[in-house]
C-alpha positions as CSV (number, residue, x, y, z in Angstrom):
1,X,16.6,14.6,-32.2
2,X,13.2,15.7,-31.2
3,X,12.0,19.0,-30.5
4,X,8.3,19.8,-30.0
5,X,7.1,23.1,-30.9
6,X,6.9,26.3,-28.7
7,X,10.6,25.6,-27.3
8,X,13.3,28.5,-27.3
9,X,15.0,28.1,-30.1
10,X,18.5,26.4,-28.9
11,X,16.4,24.6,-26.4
12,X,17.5,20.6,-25.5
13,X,15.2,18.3,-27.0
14,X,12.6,18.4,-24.2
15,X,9.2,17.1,-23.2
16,X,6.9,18.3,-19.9
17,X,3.6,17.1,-19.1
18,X,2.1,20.0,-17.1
19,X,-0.4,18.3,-14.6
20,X,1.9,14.5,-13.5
21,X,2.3,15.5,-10.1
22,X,-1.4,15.3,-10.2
23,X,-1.0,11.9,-10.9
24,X,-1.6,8.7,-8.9
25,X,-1.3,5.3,-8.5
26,X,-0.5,2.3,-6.8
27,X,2.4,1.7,-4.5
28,X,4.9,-0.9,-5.6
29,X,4.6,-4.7,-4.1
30,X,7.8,-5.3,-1.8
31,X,7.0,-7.5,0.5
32,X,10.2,-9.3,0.8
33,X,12.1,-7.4,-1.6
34,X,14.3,-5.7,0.8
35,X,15.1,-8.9,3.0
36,X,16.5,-10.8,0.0
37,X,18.5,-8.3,-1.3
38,X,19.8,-7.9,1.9
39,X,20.7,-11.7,2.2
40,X,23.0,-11.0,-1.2
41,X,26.7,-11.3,-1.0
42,X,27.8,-7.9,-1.2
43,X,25.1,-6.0,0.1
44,X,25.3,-2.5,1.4
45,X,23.4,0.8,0.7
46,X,24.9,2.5,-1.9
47,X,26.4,6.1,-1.1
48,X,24.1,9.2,-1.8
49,X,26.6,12.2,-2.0
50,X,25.7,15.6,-1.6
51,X,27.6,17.8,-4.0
52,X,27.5,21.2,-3.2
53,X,29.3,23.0,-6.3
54,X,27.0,20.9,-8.6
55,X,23.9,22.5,-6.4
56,X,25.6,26.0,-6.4
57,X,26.1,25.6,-10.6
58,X,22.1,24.6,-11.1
59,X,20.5,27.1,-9.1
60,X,19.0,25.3,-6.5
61,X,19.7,24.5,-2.7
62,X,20.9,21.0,-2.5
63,X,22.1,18.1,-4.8
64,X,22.8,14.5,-3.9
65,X,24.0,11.6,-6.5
66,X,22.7,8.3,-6.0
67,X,26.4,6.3,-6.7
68,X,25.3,2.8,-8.2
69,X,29.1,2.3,-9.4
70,X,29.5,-0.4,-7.1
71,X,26.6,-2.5,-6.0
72,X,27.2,-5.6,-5.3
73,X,30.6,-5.5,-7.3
74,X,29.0,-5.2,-10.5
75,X,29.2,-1.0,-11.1
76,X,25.1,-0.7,-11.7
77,X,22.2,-1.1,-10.3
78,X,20.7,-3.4,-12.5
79,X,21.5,-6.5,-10.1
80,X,18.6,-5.0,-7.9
81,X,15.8,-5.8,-10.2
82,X,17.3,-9.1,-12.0
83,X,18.3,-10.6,-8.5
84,X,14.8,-10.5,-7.3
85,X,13.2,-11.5,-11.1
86,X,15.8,-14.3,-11.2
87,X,14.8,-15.1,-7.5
88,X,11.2,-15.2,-8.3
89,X,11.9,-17.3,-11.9
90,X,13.8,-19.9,-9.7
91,X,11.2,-20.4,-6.7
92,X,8.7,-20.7,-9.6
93,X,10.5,-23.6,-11.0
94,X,11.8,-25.5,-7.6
95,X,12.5,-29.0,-8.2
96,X,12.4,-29.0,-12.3
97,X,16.2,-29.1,-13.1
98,X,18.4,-26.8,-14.1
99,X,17.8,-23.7,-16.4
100,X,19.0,-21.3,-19.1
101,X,18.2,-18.0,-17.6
102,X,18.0,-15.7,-21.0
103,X,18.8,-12.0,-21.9
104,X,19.5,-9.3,-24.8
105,X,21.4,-6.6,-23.2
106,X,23.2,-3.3,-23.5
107,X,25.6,-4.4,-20.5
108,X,24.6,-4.0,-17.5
109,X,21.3,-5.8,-17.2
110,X,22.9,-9.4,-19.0
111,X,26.0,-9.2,-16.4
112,X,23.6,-9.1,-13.5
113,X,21.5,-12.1,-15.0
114,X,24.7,-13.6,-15.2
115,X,25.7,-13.0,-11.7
116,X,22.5,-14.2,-10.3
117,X,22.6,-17.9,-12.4
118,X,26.1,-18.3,-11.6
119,X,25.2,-17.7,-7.7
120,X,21.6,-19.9,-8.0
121,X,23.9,-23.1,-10.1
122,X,22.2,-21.9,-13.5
123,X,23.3,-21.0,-16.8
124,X,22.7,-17.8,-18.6
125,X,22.8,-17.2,-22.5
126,X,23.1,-13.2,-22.9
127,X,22.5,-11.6,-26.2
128,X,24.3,-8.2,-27.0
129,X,24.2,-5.7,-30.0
130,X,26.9,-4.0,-31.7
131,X,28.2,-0.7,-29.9
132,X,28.4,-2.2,-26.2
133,X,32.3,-1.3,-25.2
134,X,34.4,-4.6,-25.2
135,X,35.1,-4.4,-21.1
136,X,31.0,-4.9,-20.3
137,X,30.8,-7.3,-22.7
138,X,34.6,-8.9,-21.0
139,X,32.0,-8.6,-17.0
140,X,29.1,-10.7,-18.9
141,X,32.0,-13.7,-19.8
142,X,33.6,-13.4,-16.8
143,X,30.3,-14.4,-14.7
144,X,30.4,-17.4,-17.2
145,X,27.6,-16.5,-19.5
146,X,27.5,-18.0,-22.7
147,X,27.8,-14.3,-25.1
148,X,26.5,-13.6,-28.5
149,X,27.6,-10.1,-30.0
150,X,25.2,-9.7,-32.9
151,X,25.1,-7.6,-36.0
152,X,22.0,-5.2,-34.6
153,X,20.0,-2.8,-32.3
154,X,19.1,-3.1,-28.1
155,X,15.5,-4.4,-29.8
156,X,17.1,-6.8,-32.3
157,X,18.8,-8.6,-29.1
158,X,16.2,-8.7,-27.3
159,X,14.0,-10.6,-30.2
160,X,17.3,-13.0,-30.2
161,X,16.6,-13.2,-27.0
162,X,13.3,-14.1,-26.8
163,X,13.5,-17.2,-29.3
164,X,16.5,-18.5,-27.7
165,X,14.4,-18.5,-24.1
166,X,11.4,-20.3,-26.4
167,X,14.2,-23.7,-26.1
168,X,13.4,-26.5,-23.4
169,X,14.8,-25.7,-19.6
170,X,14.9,-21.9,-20.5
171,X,13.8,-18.5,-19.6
172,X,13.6,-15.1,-20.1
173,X,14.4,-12.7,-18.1
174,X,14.4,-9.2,-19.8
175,X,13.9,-6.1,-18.1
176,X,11.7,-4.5,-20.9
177,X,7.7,-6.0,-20.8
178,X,5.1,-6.0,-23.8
179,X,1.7,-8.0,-23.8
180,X,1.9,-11.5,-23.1
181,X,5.0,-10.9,-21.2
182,X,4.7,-8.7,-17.7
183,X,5.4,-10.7,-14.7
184,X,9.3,-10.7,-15.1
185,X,9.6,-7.4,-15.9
186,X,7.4,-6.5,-13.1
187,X,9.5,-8.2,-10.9
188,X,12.9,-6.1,-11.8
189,X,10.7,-3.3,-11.1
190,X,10.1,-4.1,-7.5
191,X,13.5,-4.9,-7.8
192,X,14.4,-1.3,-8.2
193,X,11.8,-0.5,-5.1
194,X,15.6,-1.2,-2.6
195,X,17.2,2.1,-4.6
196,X,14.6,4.5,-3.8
197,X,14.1,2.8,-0.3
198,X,17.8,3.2,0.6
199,X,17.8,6.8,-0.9
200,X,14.5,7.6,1.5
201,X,16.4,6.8,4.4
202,X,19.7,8.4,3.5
203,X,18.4,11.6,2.9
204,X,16.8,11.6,6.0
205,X,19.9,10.8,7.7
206,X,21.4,13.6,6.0
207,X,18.6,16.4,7.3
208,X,17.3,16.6,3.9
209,X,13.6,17.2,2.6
210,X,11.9,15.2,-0.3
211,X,13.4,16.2,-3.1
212,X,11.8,18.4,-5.4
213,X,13.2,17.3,-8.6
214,X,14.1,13.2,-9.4
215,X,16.7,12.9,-12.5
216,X,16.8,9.2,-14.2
217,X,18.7,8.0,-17.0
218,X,15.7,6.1,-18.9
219,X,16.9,3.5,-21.6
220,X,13.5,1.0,-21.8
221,X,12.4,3.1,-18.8
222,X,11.9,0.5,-16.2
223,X,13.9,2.4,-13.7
224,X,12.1,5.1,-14.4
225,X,8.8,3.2,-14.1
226,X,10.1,2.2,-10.2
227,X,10.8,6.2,-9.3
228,X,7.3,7.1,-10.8
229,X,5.6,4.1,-8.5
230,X,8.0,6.0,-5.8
231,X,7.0,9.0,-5.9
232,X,3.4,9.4,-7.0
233,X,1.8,6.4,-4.9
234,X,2.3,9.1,-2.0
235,X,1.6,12.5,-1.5
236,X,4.2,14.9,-2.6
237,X,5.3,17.1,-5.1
238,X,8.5,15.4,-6.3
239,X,8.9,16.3,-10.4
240,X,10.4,13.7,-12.7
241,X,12.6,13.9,-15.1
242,X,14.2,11.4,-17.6
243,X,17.1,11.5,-19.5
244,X,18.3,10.0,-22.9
245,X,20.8,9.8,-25.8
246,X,19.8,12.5,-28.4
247,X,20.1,9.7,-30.6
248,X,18.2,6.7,-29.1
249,X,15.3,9.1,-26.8
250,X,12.8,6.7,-27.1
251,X,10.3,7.9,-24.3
252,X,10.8,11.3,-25.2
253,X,9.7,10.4,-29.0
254,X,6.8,8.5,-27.3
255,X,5.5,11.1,-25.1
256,X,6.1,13.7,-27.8
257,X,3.6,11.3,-30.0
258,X,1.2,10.6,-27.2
259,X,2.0,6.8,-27.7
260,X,3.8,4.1,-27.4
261,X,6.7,3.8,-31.0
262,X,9.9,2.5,-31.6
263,X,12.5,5.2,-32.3
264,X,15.8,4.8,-34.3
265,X,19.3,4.5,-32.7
266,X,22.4,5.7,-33.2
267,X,25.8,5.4,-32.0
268,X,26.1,6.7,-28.2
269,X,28.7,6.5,-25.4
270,X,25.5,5.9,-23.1
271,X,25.2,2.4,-24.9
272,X,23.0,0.8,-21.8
273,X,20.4,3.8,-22.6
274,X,20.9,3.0,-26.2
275,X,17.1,1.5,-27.1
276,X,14.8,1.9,-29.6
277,X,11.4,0.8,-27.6
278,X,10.0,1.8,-24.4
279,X,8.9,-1.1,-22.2
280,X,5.0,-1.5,-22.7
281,X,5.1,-2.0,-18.7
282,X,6.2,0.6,-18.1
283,X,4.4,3.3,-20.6
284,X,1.2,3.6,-18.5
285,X,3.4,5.2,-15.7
286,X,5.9,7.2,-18.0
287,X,3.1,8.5,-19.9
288,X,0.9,9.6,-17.2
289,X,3.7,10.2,-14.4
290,X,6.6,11.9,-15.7
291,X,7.1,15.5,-15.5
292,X,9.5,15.7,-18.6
293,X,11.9,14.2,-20.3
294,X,15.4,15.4,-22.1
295,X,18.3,14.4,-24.3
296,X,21.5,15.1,-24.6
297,X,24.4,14.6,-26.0
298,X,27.2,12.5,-26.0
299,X,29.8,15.1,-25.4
300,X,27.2,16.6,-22.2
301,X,27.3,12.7,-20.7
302,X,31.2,12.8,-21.6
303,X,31.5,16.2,-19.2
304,X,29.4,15.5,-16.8
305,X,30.9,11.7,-16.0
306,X,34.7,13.6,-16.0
307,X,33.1,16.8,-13.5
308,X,31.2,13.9,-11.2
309,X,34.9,12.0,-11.1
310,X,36.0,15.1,-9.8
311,X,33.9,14.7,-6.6
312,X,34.7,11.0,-6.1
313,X,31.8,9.4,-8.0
314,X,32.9,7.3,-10.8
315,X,30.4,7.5,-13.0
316,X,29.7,5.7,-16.8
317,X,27.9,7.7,-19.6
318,X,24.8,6.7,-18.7
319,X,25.0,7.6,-14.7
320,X,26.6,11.0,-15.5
321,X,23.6,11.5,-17.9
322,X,21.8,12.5,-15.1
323,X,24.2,15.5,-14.4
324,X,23.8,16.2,-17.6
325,X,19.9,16.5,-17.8
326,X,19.6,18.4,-14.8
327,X,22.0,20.8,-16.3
328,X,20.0,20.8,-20.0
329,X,17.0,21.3,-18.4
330,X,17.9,23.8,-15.5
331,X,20.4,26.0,-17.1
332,X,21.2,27.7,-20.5
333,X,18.6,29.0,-23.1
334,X,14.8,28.6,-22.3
335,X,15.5,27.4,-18.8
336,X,13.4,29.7,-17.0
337,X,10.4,27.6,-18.3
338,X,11.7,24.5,-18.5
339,X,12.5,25.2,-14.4
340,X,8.9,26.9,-14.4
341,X,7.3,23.2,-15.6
342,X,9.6,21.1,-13.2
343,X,8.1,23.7,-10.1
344,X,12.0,23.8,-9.2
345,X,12.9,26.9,-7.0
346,X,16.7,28.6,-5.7
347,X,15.9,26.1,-2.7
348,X,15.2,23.0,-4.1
349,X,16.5,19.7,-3.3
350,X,17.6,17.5,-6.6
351,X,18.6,14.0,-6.6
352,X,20.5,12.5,-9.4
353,X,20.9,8.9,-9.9
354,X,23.7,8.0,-11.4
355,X,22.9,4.6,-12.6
356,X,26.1,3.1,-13.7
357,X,30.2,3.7,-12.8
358,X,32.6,3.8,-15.2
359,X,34.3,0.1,-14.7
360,X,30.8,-1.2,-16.5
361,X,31.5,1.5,-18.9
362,X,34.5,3.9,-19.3
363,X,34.4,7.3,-20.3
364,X,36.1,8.5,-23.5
365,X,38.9,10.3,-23.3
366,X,38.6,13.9,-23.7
């Protein structure tokens, strides 16, 4: 675990970069983007649920959870960004025969490669490491994938990954980028650009300002990499804030070092934010854009998925992990100035995205 100096003691391991908001940059490319996922079997908006008692419990005016447990059938929004990558991988290729489409995976990502070849006529080779529970890896088979449990870390899988998509008729399509390989990565971040378009108009439906304070479980951080494109390509003051395993927080260690590192893992429950590198894509924008970042604990994701089932969301590990941030970074010891760098006031509006439900990955019993 990380903790930089000048923290309370007792304080979550916790990062904040006083002067993002100040921070700019391009708006994403999505052109398109919305139209094709729209053309997708299965296709709807997923619910954004305003949870009062949650709101009441942080200190702040209103709380809504983005509910990704079932998009498109496959409990994650992961199919958002590999749908349009896979999309884009396929027009690129029209008329040169059939395809491997090629992933290392924590879960939810592989299954939605999966999903998309099956749909497009392709095959998909998924590679998966060790601590990914048995019923995600059961989703990735039953979309016909050919599955390799190795011995090994997120990273390890995705180098397995990367030499089995070096093979004739293949390609990779891995949601993490590093030089020499940004265009596919880039893509599953427009990819992303549906969530936060959906949760624009929702909130306007429900009488509801910007929000003053975005919560995203980060694994390689490409999600997060969409919500910072989001929300600082426009004027605002939205703050950021990611979340991850106290034992695999690799943006946290990065921003805590000012650079771009591979951390070490460990065993987690939130085993699709379980990676040891950052996506180089997406450090420019994490680095520069985000507000803060936390981690927390297994047994804080454990809670927080049981109290969000309470309120009809059915959320995994890693969706409740946003619960669970928002509550390590607005409550308890030292929260006064962690609230005081995230600008969030009694009246604020918090959104949560809860990135997963538990069929992709079920909560341990208590």
């Amino acid at each position: 675990m990380i903790t930089p100096p000048g923290l309370p003691p007792g304080g979550p391991p916790w990062f904040a970069r006083p002067d993002a908001r100040a921070w700019t940059c391009a708006p994403a490319r999505t052109a398109g983007v919305r139209a094709f996922h729209g053309g997708l079997p299965g296709y709807a908006p997923t619910p954004l649920t305003e949870v009062p008692a949650i709101a009441s419990r942080l200190g702040v005016g209103r709380v809504f959870v983005k509910d990704e447990s079932d998009r498109m059938g496959l409990a994650a929004f992961k199919v958002l960004g590999a749908s349009w990558a896979v999309h884009q991988v396929l027009s690129r290729r029209s008329g040169s025969g059939p395809v491997t489409l090629v992933a290392g995976t924590d879960g939810n990502h592989g299954r939605a490669v999966a999903w998309m070849a099956r749909r497009a006529g392709q095959r998909a080779r998924v590679f998966v490491p060790g601590g990914v529970h048995p019923a995600a890896v059961a989703a990735i088979v039953a979309e016909g994938a050919q599955v390799t449990e190795i011995t090994g870390t997120y990273d390890d899988a995705v180098g397995f990954a990367v030499r089995a998509a070096s093979a004739p008729d293949a390609e990779l399509v891995q949601d993490a980028g590093w030089p020499g390989y940004e265009e596919v990565p880039g893509w599953i971040v427009e990819g992303y650009s549906t969530l936060f378009a959906e949760v624009d108009e929702q909130l306007a439906e429900a009488g509801a300002p910007e929000p003053a304070l975005v919560v995203i479980p980060a694994g390689v951080g490409s999600l997060a990499q969409a919500g910072v494109i989001r929300y600082r390509s426009r004027a605002g003051a939205t703050a950021l804030l990611t979340v991850e395993p106290d034992t695999a927080a690799c943006v946290l260690a990065s921003l805590v070092r000012g650079e771009l590192g591979t951390s070490s893992t460990g065993e987690t429950i939130m085993a699709g934010l379980n990676c040891g590198t950052p996506s180089g894509l997406a450090w420019p924008y994490l680095r520069d854009g985000l507000d803060a970042a936390v981690a927390v604990a297994d047994a804080d994701s454990a809670t927080a998925a049981r109290d969000l089932a309470g309120y009809g969301i059915p959320a995994g590990p890693c969706g409740a992990a946003a619960l669970a941030g928002a509550r390590a970074a607005l409550t308890g010891e030292g929260a006064q100035e962690r609230r005081a760098a995230l600008a969030v006031g009694p009246e604020a509006t918090v959104l949560l995205l809860s990135t997963e439900g538990s069929a992709a990955n079920p909560v341990p019993a208590s």
